[in-house]
FIZA-31660 format. One record per residue (C-alpha): residue number from 1; residue in one letter; z, x, y. Coordinates in steps of 0.05 Angstrom, whole numbers. Layout:
N
<pt><pos>NUM</pos><code>a</code><Z>Z</Z><X>X</X><Y>Y</Y></pt>
...
This chain:
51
<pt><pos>1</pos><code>x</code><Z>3933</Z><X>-689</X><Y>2448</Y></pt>
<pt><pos>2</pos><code>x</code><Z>4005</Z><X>-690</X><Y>2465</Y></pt>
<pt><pos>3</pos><code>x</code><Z>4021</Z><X>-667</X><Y>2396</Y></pt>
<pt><pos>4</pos><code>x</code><Z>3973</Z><X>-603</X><Y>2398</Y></pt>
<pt><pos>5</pos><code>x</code><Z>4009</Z><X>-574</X><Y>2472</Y></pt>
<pt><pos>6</pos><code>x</code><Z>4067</Z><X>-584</X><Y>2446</Y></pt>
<pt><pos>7</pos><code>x</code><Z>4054</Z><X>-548</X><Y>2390</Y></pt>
<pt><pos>8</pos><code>x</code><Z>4019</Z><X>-494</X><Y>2426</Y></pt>
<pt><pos>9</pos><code>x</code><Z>4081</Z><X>-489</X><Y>2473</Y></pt>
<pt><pos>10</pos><code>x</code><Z>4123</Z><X>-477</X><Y>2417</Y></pt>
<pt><pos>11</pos><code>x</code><Z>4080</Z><X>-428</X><Y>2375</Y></pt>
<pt><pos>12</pos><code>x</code><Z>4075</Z><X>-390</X><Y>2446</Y></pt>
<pt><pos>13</pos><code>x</code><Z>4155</Z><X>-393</X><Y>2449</Y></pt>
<pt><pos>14</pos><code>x</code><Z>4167</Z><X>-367</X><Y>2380</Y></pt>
<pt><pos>15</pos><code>x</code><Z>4114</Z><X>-309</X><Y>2393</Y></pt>
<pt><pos>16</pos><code>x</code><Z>4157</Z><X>-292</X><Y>2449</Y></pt>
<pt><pos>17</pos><code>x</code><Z>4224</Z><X>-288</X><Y>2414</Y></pt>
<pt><pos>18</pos><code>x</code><Z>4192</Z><X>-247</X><Y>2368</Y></pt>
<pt><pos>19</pos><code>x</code><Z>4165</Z><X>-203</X><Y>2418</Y></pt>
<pt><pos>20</pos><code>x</code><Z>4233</Z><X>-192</X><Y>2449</Y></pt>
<pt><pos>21</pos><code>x</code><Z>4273</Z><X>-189</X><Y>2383</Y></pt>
<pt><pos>22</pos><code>x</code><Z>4220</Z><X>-132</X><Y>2365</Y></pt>
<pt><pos>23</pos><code>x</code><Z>4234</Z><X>-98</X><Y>2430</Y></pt>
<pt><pos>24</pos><code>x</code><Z>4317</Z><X>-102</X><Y>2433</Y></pt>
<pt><pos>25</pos><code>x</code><Z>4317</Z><X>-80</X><Y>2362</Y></pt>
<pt><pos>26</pos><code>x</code><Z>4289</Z><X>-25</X><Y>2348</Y></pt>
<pt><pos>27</pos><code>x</code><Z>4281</Z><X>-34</X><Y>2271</Y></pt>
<pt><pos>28</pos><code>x</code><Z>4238</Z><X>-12</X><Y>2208</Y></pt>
<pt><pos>29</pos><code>x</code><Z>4220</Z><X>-88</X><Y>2216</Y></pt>
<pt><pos>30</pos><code>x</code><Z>4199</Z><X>-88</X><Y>2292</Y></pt>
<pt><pos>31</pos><code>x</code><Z>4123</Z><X>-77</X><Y>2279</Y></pt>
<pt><pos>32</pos><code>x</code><Z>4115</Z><X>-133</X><Y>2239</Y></pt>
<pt><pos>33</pos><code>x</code><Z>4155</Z><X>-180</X><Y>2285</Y></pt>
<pt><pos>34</pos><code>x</code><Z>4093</Z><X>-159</X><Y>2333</Y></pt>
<pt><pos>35</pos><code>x</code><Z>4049</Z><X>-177</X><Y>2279</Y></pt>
<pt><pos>36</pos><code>x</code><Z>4081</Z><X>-240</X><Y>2274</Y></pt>
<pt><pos>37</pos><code>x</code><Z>4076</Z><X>-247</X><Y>2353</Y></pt>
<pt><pos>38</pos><code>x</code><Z>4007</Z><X>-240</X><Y>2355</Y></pt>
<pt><pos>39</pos><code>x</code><Z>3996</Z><X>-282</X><Y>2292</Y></pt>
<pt><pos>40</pos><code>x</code><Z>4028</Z><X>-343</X><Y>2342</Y></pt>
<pt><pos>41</pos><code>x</code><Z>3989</Z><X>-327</X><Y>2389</Y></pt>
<pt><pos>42</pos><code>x</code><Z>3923</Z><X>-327</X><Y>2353</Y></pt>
<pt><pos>43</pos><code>x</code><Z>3945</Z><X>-392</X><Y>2321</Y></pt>
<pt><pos>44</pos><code>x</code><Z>3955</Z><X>-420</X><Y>2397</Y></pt>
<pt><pos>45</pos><code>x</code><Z>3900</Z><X>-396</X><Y>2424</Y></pt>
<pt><pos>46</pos><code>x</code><Z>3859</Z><X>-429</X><Y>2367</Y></pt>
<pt><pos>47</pos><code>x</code><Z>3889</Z><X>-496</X><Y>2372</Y></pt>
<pt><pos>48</pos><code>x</code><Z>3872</Z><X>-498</X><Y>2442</Y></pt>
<pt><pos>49</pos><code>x</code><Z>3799</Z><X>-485</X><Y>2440</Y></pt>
<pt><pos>50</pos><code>x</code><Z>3798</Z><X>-531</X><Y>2386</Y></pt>
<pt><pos>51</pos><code>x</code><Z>3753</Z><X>-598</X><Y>2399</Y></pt>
C-alpha cells in the first residue's frame, strides 16, 4: 500500500512540473506537456481507485 501512495504522490508531482513548465514556457511543445499532465493524473487517479 505504501508503494502505490507513493507512487501516486510522485505521478501527481511530475504532472505538476509539467503543468508549470507548460505554463513558464510558452512553447510549440507546451500542449503536449498538458497532455502529459493529465496523462499523470489519469494514471494517479487510477491507481488509487484501484482494489
Amino acid at each position: 500500500m505504501a508503494d502505490r501512495s507513493e507512487e501516486i504522490r510522485y505521478l501527481r508531482k511530475k504532472a505538476r512540473q509539467f503543468r508549470e513548465l507548460a505554463a513558464a514556457y510558452d512553447t510549440d511543445l507546451s500542449p503536449r506537456l498538458l497532455e502529459i499532465a493529465i496523462e499523470l493524473e489519469l494514471r494517479a487517479q487510477a491507481l488509487e481507485e484501484r482494489d
